[in-house]
N, C-alpha and C positions, 0 to 999 in steps of 0.2 A: 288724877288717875295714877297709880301707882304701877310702877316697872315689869311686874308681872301681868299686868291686864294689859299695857303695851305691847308687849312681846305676842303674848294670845293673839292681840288686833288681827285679823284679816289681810291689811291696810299698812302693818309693820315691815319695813325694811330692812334686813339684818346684815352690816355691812362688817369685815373679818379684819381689820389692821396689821393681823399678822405676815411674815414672810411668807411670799407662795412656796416655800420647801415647810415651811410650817402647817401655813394651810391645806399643801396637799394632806400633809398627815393627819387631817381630821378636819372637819370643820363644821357646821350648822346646814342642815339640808337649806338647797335655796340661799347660802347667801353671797354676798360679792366678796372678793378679796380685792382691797384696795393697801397696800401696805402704806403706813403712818406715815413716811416722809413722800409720799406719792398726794395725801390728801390735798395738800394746795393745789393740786391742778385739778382736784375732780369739782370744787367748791360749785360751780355752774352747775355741771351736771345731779350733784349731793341736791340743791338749792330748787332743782325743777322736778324730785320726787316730791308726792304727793303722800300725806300721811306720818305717821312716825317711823327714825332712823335711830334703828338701836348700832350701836357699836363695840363692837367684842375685840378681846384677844385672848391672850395665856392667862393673864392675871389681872386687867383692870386700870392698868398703868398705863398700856400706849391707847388703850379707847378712851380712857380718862384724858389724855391728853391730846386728841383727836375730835375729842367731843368739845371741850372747852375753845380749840381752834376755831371749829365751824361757827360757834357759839359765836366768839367775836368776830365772823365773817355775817352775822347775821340771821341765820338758821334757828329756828325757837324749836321746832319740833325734832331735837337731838338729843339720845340718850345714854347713857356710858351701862351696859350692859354688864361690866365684866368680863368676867373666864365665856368663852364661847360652851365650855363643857354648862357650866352655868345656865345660860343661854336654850342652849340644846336642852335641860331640863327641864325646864320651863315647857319650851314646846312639846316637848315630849310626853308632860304628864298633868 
């Protein structure tokens, strides 16, 4: 299943690694802001969604980095979305 048909999913989870002075500035209707050095504590909670966890930021770098985290915590159904703008298009169109 490729990236875009994820994000479409129903069932997808759109989680925002940016800083919440970031996130306020914009962000993907519906999704969580969990900032990147904050992820180790959510791993339980990330681990008991159901379905697919795409993960956004500014440019791909800290959901890249975020994604690959959860990955080694176990997590199969974790996607590295990119730019949230990205993200947002996708849903959008």
């Amino acid at each position: 299943m490729d990236l875009q048909t994820i994000i479409k999913s129903n069932h997808c989870r759109v989680i925002d690694v940016r800083t919440p002075a970031e996130f306020s500035g914009g962000h993907v209707a519906g999704s969580k802001n969990i900032p990147l050095n904050e992820i180790p504590d959510f791993v339980a909670e990330l681990s008991d969604i159901e379905g697919p966890i795409v993960l956004c930021c500014a440019s791909g770098n800290r959901s890249g980095q975020a994604t690959a985290f959860l990955q080694a915590q176990g997590l199969e159904n974790v996607y590295n979305g990119g730019s949230w703008l990205d993200v947002n298009f996708v849903i959008n169109n």
